[in-house]
N, C-alpha and C positions, 0 to 999 in steps of 0.2 A: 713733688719737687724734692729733690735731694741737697742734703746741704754742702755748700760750698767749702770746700778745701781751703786751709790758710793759705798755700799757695797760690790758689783759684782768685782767692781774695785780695793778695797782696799784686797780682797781675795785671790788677784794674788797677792799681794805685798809678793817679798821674804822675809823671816825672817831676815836674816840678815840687811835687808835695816828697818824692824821692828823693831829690834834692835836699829839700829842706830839712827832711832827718835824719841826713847825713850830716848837714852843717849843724842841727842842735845835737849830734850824738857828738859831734869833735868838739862845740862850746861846750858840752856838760863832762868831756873826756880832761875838762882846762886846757883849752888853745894849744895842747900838746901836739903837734904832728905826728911826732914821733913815739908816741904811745897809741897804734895801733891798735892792742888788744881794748883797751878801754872802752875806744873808739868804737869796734865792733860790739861791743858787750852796749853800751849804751842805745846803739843802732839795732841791735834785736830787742833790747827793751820798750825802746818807743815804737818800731815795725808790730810789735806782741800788742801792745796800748791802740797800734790804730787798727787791727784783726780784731780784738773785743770789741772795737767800738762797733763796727761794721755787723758783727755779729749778734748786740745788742738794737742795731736799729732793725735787723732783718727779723730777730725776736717778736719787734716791737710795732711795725710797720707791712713788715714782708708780705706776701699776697696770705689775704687772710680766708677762710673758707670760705666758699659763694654757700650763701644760705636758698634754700627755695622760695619762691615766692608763689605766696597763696591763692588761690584761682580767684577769690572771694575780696581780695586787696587788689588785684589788676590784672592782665591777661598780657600776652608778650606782645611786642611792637615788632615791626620789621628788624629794628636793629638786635632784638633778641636772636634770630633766627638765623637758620644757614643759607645757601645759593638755593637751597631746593624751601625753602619760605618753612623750614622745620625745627621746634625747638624739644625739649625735653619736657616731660608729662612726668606726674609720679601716681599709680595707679596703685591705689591699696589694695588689698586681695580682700576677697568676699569666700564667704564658705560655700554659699549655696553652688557656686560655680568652680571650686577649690582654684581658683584664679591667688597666684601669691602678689605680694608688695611687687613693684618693679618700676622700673625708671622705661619707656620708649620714646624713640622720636619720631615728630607726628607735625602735622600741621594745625597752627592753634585756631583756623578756622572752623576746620573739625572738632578739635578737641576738647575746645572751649567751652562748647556747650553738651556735651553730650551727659547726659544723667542717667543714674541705673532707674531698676524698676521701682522703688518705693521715693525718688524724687530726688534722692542726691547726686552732687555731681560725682560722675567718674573718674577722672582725674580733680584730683583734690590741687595740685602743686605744681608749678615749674621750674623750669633753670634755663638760662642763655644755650643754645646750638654748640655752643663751645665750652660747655662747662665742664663736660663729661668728655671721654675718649669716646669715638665711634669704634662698637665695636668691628667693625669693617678695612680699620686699618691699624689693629692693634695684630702684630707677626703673633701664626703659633708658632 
């Protein structure tokens, strides 16, 4: 995710909240009308106040990484999976096989249980069908 432009940010502000720090930037300009520049200058101050805020919640709350989950804590449900019933596996590499680390998508009927030759499992880990990009519609 890329982060958002104060622009980007101030474009979601509703109107009414538009509004409103308009009217506290001309109450804290003193009910001056005709002191414009104040007026603006107080209106990018509080516009500036509600861009940090927004920026601090997104800090604070924003989508936070999807962690994997352990083959050995639960296995995926339907709702993990894509239209084709497939989620994400995380396959450690093994030397014997020079097989490296890697993430595929697989169906966790199969996957779930399948173990190497001395009794552990093959995929160790998973993640939701939609956690990762397919690489199938990622443009070269």
């Amino acid at each position: 995710m890329t982060e958002p432009t104060d622009e980007e940010i101030m474009e979601l502000m509703p109107q009414q909240m538009r509004d409103d720090l308009a009217n506290a930037a001309r109450a804290l300009a003193g009910f001056d009308r005709a002191n414009v520049k104040a007026a603006g200058a107080m209106r990018i101050i509080l516009n500036r106040h509600a861009v940090d805020h927004a920026r601090a919640a997104l800090a604070r709350w924003g989508t936070p990484a999807i962690q994997p989950v352990p083959v050995a804590e639960r296995l995926p449900g339907l709702e993990d999976c894509d239209a084709e019933v497939e989620c994400w596996w995380w396959h450690p590499g093994h030397k014997e096989d020079d097989f490296i680390d890697g993430w595929i998508l697989l169906n966790p009927k199969w996957a779930g249980s399948r173990r190497d030759s001395d009794g552990s499992l093959i995929y160790t880990h998973w993640l939701p069908a939609n956690a990762l990009p397919n690489p199938e519609a990622v443009d070269d």
